[in-house]
C-alpha positions in Angstrom: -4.2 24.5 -11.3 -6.2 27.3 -12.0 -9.2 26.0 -9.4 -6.5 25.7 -6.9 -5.3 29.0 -7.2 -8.6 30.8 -7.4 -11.5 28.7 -6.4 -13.4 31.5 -6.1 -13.8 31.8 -9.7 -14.3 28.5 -10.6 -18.0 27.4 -11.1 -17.5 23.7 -11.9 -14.7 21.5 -13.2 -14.2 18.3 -14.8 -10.9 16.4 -15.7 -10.6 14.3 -18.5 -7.0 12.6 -18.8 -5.0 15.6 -17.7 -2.7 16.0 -14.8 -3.9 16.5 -11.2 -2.4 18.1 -8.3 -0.5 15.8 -6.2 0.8 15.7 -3.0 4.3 14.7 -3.6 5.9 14.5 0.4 2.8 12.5 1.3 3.2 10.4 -1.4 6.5 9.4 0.1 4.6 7.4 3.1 2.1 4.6 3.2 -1.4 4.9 3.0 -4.0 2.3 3.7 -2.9 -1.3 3.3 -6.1 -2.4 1.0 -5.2 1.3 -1.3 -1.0 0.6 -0.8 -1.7 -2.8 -2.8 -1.5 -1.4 -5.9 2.1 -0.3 -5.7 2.9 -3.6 -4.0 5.2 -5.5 -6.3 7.6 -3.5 -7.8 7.2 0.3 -6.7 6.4 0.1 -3.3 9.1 -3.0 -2.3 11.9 -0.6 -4.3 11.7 2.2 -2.3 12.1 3.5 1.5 8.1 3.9 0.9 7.9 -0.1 1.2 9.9 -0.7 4.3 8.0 2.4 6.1 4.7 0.4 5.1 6.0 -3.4 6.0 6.9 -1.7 9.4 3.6 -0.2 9.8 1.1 -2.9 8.6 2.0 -6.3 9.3 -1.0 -8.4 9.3 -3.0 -6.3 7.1 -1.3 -7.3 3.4 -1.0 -11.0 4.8 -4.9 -10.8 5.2 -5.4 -9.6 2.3 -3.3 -12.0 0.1 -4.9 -14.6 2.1 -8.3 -13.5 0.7 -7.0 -12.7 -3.1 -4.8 -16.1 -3.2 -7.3 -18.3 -2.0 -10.7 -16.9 -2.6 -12.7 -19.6 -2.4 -11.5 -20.1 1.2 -14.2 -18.4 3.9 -11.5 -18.2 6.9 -12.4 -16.0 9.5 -11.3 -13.2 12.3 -10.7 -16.7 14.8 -8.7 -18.4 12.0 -6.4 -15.3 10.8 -6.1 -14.6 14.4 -4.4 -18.6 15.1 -1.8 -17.4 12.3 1.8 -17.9 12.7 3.2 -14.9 15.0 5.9 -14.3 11.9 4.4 -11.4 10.9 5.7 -9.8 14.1 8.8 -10.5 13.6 11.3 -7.3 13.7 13.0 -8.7 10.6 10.0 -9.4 8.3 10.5 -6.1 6.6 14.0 -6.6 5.7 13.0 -10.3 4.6 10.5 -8.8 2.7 12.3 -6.3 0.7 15.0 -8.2 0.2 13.1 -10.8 -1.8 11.7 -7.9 -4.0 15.1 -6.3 -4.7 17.4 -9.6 -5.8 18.7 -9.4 -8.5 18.3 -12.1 -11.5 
């Protein structure tokens, strides 16, 4: 905090395990699909956040589950490209997060 306040009299500054400054209302929408992975499964599909992201990136997380579910599998652009056109359907968000929010 104090860095942020007054970088003009900090020199240098390391963290170690402490708390950072975030950027809370950008946090409430999607980054990159290959950084946005990491909150996949149960943050990301729970909230607004997740359907925001599903609408903006369709083929991008199907690529890259393709490449993390099969990885010995070398497809390329030509293959991806011959994919079903499902991931432009208008309801594959809703699909989506509705198999992420059943409940058991």
């Amino acid at each position: 905090m104090a860095a942020a306040l007054r970088l003009e009299r900090i020199g240098d500054l390391v963290f170690c395990a402490s708390y950072d400054i975030i950027d809370v209302t950008g946090q409430r929408h999607p980054t990159a699909p290959a950084l946005e992975k990491v909150f996949w499964y149960r943050p990301l599909f729970q909230t607004g956040r997740g359907r925001e992201y599903l609408l903006q990136h369709r083929r991008d997380p199907c690529r890259i589950l393709w490449s993390e579910w099969s990885p010995g599998w070398q497809f390329n652009d030509a293959t991806f490209a011959r994919s079903p056109d499902a991931f432009e359907n208008p309801d594959l968000a809703d699909v989506l997060i509705s198999c992420y929010r059943h409940e058991t």
